[in-house]
C-alpha positions in Angstrom: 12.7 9.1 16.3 12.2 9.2 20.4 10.9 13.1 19.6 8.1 11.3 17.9 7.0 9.8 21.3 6.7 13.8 22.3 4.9 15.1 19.6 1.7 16.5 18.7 1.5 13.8 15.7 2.0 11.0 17.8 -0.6 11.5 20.5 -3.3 12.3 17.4 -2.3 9.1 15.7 -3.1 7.3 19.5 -6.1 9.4 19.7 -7.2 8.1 16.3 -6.6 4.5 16.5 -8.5 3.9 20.2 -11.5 5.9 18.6 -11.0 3.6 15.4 -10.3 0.4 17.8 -14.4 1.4 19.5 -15.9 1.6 16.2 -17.6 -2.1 15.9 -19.6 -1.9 19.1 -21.5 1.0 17.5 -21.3 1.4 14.0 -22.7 -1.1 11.0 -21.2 -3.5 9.6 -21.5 -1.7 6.3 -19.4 1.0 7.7 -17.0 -1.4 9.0 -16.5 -3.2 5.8 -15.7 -0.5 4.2 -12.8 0.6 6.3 -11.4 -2.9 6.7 -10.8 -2.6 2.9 -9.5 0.9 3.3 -7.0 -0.3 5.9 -5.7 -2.1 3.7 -5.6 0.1 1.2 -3.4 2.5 3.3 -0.9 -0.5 3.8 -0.7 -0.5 0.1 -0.3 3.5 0.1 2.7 3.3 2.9 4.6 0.9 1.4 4.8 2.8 -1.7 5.3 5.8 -0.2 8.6 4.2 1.3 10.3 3.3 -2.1 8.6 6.7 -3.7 8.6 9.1 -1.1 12.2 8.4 0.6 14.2 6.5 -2.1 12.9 8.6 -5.2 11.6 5.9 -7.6 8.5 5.9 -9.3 6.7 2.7 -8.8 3.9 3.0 -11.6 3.2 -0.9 -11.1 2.5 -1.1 -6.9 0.0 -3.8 -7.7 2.4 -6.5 -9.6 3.8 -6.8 -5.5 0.2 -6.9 -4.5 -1.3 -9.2 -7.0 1.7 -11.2 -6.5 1.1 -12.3 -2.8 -2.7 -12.5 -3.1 -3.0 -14.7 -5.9 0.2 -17.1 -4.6 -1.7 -17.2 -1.3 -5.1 -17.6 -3.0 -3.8 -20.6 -5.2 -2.2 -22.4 -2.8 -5.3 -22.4 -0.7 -7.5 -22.9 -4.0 -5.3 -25.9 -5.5 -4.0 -27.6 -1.9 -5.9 -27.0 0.8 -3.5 -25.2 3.0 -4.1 -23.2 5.9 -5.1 -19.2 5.7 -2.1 -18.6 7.7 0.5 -20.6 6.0 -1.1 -19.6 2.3 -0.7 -15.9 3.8 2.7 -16.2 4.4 3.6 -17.6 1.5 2.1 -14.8 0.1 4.2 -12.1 1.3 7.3 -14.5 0.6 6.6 -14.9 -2.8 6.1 -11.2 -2.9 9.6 -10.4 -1.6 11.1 -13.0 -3.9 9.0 -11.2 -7.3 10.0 -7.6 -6.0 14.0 -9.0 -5.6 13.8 -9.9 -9.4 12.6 -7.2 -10.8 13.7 -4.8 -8.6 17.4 -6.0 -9.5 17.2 -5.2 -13.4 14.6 -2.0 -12.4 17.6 -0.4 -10.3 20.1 -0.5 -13.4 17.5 2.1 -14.9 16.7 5.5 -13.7 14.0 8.2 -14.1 10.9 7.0 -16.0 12.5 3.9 -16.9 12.4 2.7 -13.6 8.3 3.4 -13.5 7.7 1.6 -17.4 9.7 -1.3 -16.0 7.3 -2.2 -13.0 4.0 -1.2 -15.2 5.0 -3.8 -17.4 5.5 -6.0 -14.6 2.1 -5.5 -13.7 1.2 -6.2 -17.6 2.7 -9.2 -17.7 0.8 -10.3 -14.4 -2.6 -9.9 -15.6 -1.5 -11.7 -18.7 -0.5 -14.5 -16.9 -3.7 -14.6 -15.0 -5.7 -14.5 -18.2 -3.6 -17.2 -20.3 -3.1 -19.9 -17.3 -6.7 -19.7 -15.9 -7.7 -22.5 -15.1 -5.1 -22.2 -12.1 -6.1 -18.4 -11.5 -9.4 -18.2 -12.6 -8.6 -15.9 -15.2 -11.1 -13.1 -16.0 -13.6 -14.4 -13.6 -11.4 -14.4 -10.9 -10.1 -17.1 -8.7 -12.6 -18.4 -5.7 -11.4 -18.6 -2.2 -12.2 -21.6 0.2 -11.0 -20.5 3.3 -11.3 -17.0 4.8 -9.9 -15.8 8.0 -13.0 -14.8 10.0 -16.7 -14.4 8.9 -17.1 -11.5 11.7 -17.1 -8.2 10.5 -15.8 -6.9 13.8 -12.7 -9.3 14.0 -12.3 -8.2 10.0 -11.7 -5.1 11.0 -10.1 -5.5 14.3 -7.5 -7.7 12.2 -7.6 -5.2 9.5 -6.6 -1.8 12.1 -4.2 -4.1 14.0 -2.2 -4.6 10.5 -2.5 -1.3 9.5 -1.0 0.4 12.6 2.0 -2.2 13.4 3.0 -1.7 9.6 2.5 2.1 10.4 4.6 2.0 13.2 7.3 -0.4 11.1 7.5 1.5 7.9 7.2 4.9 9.7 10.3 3.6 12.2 12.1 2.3 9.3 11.7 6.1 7.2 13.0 8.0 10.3 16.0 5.4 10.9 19.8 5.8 9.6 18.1 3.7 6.9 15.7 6.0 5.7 17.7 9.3 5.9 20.3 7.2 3.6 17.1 6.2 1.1 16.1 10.4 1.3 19.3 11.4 -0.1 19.5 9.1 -2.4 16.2 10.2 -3.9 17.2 13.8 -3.6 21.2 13.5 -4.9 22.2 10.0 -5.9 25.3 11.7 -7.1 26.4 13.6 -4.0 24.7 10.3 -1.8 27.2 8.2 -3.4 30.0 10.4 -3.2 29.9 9.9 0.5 30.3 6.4 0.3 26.8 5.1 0.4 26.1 2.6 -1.2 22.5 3.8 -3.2 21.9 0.6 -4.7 21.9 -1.8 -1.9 19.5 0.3 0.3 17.2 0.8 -2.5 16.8 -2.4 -2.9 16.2 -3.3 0.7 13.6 -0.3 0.1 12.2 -2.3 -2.6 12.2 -5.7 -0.4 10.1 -4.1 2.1 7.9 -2.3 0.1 7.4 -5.8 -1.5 6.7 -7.5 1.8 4.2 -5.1 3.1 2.4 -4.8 -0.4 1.8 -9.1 -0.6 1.2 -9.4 3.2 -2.0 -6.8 2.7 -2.9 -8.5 -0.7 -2.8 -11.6 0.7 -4.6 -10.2 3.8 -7.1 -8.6 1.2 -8.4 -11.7 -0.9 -8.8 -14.2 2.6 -11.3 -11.6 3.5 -13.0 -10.8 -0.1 -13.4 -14.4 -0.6 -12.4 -14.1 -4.2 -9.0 -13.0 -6.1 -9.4 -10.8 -9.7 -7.3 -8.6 -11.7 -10.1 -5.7 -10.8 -9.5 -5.8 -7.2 -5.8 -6.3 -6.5 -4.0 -6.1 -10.1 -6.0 -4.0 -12.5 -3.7 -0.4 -13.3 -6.7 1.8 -11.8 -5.7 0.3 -8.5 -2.4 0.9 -8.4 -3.3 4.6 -9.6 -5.9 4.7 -6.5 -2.9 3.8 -4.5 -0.4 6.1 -5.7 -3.3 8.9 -5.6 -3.8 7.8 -1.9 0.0 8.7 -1.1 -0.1 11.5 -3.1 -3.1 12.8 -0.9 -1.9 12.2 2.5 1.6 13.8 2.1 4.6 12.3 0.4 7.6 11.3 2.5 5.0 11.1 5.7 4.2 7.7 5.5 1.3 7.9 8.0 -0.6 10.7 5.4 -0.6 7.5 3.0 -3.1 5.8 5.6 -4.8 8.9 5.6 -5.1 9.6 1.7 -6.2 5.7 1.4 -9.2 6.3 3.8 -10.1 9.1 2.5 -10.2 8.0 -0.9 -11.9 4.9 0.1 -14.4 6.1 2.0 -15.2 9.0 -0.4 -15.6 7.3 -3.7 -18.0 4.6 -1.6 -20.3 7.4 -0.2 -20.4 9.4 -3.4 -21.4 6.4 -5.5 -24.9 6.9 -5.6 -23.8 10.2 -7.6 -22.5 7.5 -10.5 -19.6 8.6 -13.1 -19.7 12.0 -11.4 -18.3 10.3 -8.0 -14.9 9.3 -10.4 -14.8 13.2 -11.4 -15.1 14.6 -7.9 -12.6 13.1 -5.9 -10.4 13.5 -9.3 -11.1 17.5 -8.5 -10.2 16.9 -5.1 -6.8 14.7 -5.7 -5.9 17.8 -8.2 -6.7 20.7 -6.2 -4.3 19.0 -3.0 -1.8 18.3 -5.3 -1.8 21.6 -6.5 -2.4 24.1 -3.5 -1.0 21.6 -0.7 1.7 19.3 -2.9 2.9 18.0 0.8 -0.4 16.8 1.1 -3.2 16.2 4.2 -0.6 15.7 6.6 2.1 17.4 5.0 0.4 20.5 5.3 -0.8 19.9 8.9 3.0 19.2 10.1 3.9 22.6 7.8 1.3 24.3 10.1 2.9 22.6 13.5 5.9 23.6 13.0 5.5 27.3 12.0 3.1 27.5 15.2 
């Protein structure tokens, strides 16, 4: 890990969030909006890249952990009155706690097992939301009070600032004793535990943290839409966007999931005005990295750097 402080990556990372940090002294706050949301989008992308990329299990249902911590944060403030900053605390707690309970019958299960587990997770969610609306809102979605700021700059100052440290966390947590432990595990479980580690404990911390990260930025995400739904933070295609996102950037980076949520962000919102044919193009684009560069954006870029 103190290599990293030497490297090319880590200086182009600096580089990159100072030039991001400038951006709301000269850019609209269109522009800004849109990359507040993609920041926390690549939050989204990270953490599942953690349990995915390192520990090897296929999280087809990222947003139950998601919709968890925004809609726990968005009732409480909704129903009670309760600060932003309590209500997004909460949030993330609540998130931990749903990811501990399903993650402890999820573990007993390997392969795609594992994956139809937390996709009916997230099925169960949305039903839940739909039967019990007059506490969620249900189809309509579920109003917010209280938002953190009304300034699109502080948004996305808030926004970066999350992103990064979470960057930073995650990143230090996949390069630690920790994460080499959760990389052979997803590799060999056999072999892994034949050395005496112990695969299910750390992929459940895996899980934990995953879950932490993913209701923090969900609850993050609805006190600046205003508004809670199933289409924004619970709805499948969402959870595909995110796994597409860490698929783009480079599995087992952590930082390419950022960088695949940006892109895929940003990308889809410029080539709206092209309508259903926007969906098909970055499709094309997700298929022809996954096939000609399976390590992704950045994994190809370090594959470069290190031949060089």
């Amino acid at each position: 890990m103190a290599g990293f402080f030497t490297s090319r990556l880590f200086f182009i990372s600096l580089a990159c969030v100072v030039f991001a940090a400038t951006l709301p002294f000269y850019v609209s706050g269109y522009i800004l909006g849109l990359l507040t949301v993609a920041f926390y989008f690549g939050v989204f992308a990270m953490a599942w890249d953690l349990l995915f990329g390192f520990a090897g299990e296929v999280n087809f249902g990222p947003t139950f952990l998601i919709g968890v911590g925004a809609y726990t944060a968005g009732i409480l403030n909704n129903q009670f009155g309760w600060s932003v900053y309590l209500c997004i605390v909460l949030g993330a707690l609540a998130s931990v706690v749903a990811g501990f309970v399903l993650a402890l019958p999820a573990l007993r299960v390997r392969g795609p097992y594992f994956g139809l587990t937390t996709l009916v997770a997230v099925l169960m969610l949305q039903n839940f939301i739909v039967v019990f609306a007059d506490l969620t809102g249900g189809e309509i979605g579920l109003t917010i009070p209280d938002v953190i700021t009304i300034d699109a700059g502080a948004n996305y100052w808030i926004a970066l600032g999350f992103m990064t440290v979470s960057a930073a966390i995650l990143y230090g947590l996949s390069q630690s004793p920790v994460g080499l432990v959760l990389q052979a595990s997803g590799q060999d479980p056999v072999q892994a535990g034949a050395l005496g580690f112990n695969i299910v404990k750390h992929k459940l911390a895996a899980f934990i943290v995953s879950a932490f990260f993913s209701g923090l930025s969900g609850a993050l995400l609805v006190f600046y839409f205003g508004t809670a739904s199933v289409g924004t933070v619970v709805d499948v295609a969402v959870g595909v966007n995110v796994i597409v996102s860490a698929v783009l950037g480079g599995r087992r980076t952590v930082l390419g999931a950022a960088l695949g949520a940006i892109f895929l962000i940003v990308a889809g919102e410029f080539l709206r005005p092209t309508g259903e044919l926007a969906t098909f193009i970055v499709s094309a684009v997700a298929l022809l990295v996954v096939l000609f560069f399976p390590g992704g954006f950045l994994g190809a870029a370090l594959q470069r750097e290190a031949r060089s």
